[in-house]
C-alpha positions in Angstrom: 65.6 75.3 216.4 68.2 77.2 214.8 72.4 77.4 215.4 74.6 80.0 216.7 71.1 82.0 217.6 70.0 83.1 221.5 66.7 82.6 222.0 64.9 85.4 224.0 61.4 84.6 224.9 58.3 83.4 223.1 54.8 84.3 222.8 51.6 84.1 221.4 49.9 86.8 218.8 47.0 87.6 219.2 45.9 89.8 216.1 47.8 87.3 213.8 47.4 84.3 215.8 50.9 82.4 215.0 53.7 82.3 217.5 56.6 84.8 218.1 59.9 83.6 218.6 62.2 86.6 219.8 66.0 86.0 219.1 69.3 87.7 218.6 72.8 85.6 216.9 75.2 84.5 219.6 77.7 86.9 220.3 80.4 85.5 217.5 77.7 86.2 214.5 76.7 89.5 216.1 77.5 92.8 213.5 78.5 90.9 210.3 77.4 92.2 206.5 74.5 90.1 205.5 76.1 90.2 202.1 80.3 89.0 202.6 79.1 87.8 206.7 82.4 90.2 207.7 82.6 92.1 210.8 81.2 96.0 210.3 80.6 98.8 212.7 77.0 99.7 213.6 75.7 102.5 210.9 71.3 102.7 212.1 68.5 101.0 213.4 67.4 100.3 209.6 63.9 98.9 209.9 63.8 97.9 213.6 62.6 94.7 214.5 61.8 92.2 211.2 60.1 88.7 211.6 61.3 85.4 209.7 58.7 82.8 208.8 59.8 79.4 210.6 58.5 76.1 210.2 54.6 75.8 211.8 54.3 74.3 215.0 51.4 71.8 214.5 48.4 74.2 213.0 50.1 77.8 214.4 52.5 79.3 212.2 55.8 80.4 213.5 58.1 83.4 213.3 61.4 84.5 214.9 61.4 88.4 215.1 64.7 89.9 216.0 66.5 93.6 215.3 67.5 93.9 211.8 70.0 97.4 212.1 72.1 97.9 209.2 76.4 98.2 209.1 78.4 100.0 207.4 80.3 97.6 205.1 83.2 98.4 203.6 82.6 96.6 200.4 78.9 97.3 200.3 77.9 100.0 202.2 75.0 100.6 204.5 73.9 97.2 204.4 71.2 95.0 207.0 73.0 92.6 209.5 73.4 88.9 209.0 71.7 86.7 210.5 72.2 82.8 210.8 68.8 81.4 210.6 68.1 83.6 207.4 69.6 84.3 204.1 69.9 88.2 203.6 67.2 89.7 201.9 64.9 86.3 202.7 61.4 86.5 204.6 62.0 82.8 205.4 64.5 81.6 207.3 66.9 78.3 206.1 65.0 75.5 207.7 61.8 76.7 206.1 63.1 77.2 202.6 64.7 74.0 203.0 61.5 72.3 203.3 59.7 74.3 200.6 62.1 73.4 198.0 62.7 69.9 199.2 58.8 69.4 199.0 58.9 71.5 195.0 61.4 69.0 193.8 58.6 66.2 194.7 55.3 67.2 194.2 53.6 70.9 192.2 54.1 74.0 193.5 50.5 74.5 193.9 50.5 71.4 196.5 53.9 72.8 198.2 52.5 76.2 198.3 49.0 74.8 200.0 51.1 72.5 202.4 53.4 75.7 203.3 50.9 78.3 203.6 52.8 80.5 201.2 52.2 81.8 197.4 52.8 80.1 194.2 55.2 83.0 193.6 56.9 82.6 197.1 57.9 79.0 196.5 59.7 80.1 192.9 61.7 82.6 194.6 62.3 80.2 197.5 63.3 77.5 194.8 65.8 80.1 192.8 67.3 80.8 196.2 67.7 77.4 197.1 69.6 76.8 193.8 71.7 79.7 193.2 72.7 79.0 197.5 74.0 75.5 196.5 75.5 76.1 193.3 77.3 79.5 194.4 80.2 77.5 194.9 80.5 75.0 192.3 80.9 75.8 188.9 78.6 72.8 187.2 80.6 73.6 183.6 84.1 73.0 185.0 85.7 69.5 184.0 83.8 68.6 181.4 84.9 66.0 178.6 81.6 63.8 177.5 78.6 65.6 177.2 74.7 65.4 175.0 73.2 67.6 174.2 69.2 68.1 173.0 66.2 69.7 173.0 62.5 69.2 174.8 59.5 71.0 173.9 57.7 72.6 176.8 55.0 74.3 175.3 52.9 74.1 171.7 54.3 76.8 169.2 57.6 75.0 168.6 58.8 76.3 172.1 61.7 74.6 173.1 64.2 74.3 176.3 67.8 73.2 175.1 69.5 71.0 177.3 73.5 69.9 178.3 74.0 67.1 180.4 77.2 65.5 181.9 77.6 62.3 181.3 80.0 61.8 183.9 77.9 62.9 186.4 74.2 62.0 185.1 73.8 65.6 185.8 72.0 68.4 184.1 74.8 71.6 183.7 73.6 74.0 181.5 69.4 74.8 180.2 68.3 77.9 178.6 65.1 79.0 176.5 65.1 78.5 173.1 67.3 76.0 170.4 68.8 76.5 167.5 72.6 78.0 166.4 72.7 80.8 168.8 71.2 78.9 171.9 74.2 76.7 170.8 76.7 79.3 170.8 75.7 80.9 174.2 77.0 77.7 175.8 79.9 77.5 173.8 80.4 81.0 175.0 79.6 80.3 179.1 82.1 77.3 178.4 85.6 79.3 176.9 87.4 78.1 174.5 89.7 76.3 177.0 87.0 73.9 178.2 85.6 73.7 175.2 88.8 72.4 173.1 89.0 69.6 176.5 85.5 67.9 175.2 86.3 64.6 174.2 82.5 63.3 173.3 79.3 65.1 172.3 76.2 62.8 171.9 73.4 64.6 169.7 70.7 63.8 167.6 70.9 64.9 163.5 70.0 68.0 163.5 72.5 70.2 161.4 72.6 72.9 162.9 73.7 71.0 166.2 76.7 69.5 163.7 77.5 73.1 162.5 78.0 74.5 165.9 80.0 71.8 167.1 82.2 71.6 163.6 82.6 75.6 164.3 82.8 75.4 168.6 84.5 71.8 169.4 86.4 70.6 167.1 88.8 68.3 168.6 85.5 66.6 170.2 84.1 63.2 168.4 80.4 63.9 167.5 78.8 60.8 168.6 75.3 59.9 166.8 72.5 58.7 169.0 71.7 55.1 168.1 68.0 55.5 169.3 67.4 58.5 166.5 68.7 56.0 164.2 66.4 53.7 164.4 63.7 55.7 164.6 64.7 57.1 161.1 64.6 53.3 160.0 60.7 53.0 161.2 59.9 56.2 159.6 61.3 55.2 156.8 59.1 51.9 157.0 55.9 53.9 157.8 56.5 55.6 154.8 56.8 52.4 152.7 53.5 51.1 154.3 51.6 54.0 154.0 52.4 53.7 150.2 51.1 50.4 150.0 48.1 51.5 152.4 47.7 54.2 149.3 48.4 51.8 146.2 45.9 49.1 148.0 42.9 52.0 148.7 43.0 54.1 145.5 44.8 52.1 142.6 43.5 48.6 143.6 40.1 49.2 145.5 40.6 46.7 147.8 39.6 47.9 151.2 40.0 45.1 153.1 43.7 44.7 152.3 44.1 48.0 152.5 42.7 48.0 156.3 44.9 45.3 156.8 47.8 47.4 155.8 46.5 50.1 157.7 46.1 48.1 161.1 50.1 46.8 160.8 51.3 50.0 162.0 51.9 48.5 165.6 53.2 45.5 164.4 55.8 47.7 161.9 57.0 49.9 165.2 57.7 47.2 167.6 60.7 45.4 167.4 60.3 41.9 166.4 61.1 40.1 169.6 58.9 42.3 171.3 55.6 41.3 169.2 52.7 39.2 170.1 51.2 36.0 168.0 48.9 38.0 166.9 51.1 40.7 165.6 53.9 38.3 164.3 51.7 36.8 161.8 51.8 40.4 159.8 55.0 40.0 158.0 54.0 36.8 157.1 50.5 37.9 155.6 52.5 41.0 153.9 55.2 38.5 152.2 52.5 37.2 150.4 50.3 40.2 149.9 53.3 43.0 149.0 56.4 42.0 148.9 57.9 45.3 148.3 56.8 46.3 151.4 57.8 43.1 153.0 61.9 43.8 151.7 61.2 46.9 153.9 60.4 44.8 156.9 64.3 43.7 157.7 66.0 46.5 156.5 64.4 48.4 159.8 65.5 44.9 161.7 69.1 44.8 160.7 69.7 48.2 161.3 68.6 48.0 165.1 70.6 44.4 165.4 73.7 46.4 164.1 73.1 48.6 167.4 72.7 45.2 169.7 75.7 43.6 168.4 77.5 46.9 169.0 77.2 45.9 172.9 79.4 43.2 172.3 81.3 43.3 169.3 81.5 46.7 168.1 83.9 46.3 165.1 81.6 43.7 163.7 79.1 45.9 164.0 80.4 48.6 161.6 81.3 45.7 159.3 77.4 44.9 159.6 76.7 48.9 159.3 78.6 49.0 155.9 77.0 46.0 154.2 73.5 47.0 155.7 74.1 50.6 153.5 75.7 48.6 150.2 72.1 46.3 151.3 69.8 49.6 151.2 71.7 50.9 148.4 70.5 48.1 146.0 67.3 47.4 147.9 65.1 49.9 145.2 62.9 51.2 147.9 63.1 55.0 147.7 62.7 55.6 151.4 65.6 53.1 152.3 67.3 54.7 149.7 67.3 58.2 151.2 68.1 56.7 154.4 71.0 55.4 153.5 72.3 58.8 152.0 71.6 60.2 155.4 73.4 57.5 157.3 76.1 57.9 155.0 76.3 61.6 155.9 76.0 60.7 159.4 78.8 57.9 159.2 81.3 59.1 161.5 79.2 60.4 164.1 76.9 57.1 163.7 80.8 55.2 163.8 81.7 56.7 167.2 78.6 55.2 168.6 79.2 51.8 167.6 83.1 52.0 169.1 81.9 53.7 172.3 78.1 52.8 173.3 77.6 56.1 174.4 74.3 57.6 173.3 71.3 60.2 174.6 69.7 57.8 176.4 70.9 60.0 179.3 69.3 63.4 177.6 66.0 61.5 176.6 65.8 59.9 180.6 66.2 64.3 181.5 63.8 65.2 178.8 61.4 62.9 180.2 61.9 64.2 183.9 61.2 67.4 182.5 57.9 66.6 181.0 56.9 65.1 184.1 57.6 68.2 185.9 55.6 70.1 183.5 52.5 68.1 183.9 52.7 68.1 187.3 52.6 71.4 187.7 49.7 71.6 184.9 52.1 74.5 182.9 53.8 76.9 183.8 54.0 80.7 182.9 57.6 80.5 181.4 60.5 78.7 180.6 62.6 80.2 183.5 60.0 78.7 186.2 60.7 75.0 184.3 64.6 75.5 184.4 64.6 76.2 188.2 62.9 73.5 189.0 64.7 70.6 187.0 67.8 72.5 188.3 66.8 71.9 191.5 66.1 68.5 191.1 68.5 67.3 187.9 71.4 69.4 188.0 73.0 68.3 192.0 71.6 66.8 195.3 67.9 67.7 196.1 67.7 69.5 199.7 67.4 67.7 202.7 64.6 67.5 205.1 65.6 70.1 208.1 66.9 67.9 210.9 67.5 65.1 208.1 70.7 64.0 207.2 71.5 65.2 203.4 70.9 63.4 200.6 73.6 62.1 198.2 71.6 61.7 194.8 
């Protein structure tokens, strides 16, 4: 059942009708602070005998019960024995909190707390002890170089979670409550200044005051522009075009049914243009000859996002393409295209780096996305903290293994 633990008898319970497991640690554990596990001499009784909830044996639930005196600890005092099958302070013993976290990091925490006869509460705590247990030794912010960083919303209200993720690893290392310039700085501040001046690569999105922080916190690090933002600003900038000409068609012109036309293109404007059906590729087409201001806008979205493809291959051709794409929306006369190219052009370095090196936030988005997921599946959650356990448990280093199971390496 469990190691280094002498099994002393076992018996039924009547008035709680489970099974009682009575056991003692070997000889070699026997004594020990259940804080620093050193040798200490014998101080009380404490509590007398406690009881551990085990794994259930079929339908009965099972407990060990055993004599929890306390030691006199040098370093902490008066404190209750160690045991191996238990972490100190823990009604549970390893096994079982094993399987409660393995089975959190899959499904809800309502199902794991139905399928382990325990409280919702019970399995947080279980899932905070898991990680804090596996991460005690491993300091997740140590050898960083390339990192993204963003935000996901978790709630309405403009609540936010910002997350840090390794690129190296694929690994989540740092999530807190909130965004914003001081969120910012509190990782800069958990990092130093000596692991901070060793970043090579940031990925972000625009936001300014993710640039500040970075201009003020990592200097020596290349910013590097996400190529997926990018585009998207090209499509908004599109969908602002069209909805002009949606406007110009309803109000100035009167004609409705050109102006539901215009209206019902939206699809056809998002998608990329390999990726659109008959019935949708016949739009630009219908709009070259209906507005052809609006159809200009149509491949200034396209050539931006082929200047990202041919970045895959030949990136220094691609910033040649990126340059004569902003002289192109320079002179192009449609105000949206116009401001984009002004924020590009602020943008350029970052935007640059992400040509030469292909890295972007698809990494951050694929974490973002997790995290979603593992706030619908749990249909909300009370706060923030109860979100950032679990995707640590699951996102930030290898999800616990089965008891008896061999460990998992992803």
């Amino acid at each position: 059942m469990v190691e280094n633990t002498v099994v002393e008898g076992a018996g039924w319970d009547e008035s709680e009708q489970c099974v009682v497991v009575s056991a003692r640690p070997d000889a070699r554990r026997r004594g020990r602070c259940g804080l620093c596990r050193r040798p200490a001499p014998w101080y009380d009784q404490g509590r007398g005998r406690c009881r551990w909830r085990d794994l259930d044996h079929g339908a009965a639930r099972v407990f060990l019960e055993a004599d929890a005196p306390r030691v006199d600890c040098r370093r902490h005092g008066p404190t209750v024995i160690a045991v191996p099958w238990a972490r100190h302070g823990a009604g549970h013993t390893l096994a079982f909190d094993a399987q409660a976290a393995r089975l959190a990091a899959e499904c809800s925490k309502t199902a794991t707390a139905q399928l382990m006869r325990i409280s919702w509460r019970t399995v947080g705590s279980i899932v905070e002890r898991f990680v804090a247990d596996r991460d005690a030794a491993t300091d997740r912010l140590a050898g960083l170089t390339r990192i993204g960083i963003d935000e996901v919303s978790y709630r309405k209200g403009q609540r936010y979670i910002t997350v840090v993720v390794d690129h190296a690893t694929a690994r989540v290392v740092w999530m807190t409550d909130g965004h914003g310039k001081d969120v910012l700085h509190r990782f800069f501040d958990a990092l130093g200044p000596n692991r901070s001046s060793a970043l090579t690569h940031i990925s972000a999105d625009g936001a300014s005051w993710i640039a500040e922080v970075l201009a003020e916190r990592a200097p020596r690090a290349t910013r590097v522009m996400d190529p997926f933002h990018v585009v998207a600003w090209a499509t908004e900038a599109l969908d602002v075009e069209r909805r002009a000409s949606w406007n110009r068609a309803r109000r100035e012109l009167g004609d409705r049914e050109t102006a539901r036309a215009l209206k019902d293109s939206r699809f056809a404007f998002w998608k990329n243009a390999d990726d659109l059906t008959d019935r949708q590729a016949a739009k630009p087409a219908w709009i070259a000859v209906t507005d052809p201001r609006l159809h200009r806008a149509w491949p200034l979205k396209e050539a931006l996002r082929a200047v990202f493809a041919l970045a895959k291959r030949r990136p220094t051709a691609a910033i040649k393409a990126l340059d004569q794409w902003i002289g192109w929306a320079r002179r192009c006369r449609i105000p949206a295209f116009v401001d984009l190219q002004r924020k590009i052009v602020r943008h350029y370095d970052a935007i640059r780096s992400a040509l030469i090196t292909g890295l972007s936030n698809g990494l951050v988005e694929s974490t973002n996305t997790k995290t979603r997921l593992i706030i619908r599946r749990g249909f909300g959650f009370h706060s923030a903290d109860a979100i950032i356990a679990l995707v640590m448990l699951t996102l930030a280093g290898p999800r616990p293994a089965l008891p008896g199971r061999q460990p998992l390496t992803a």
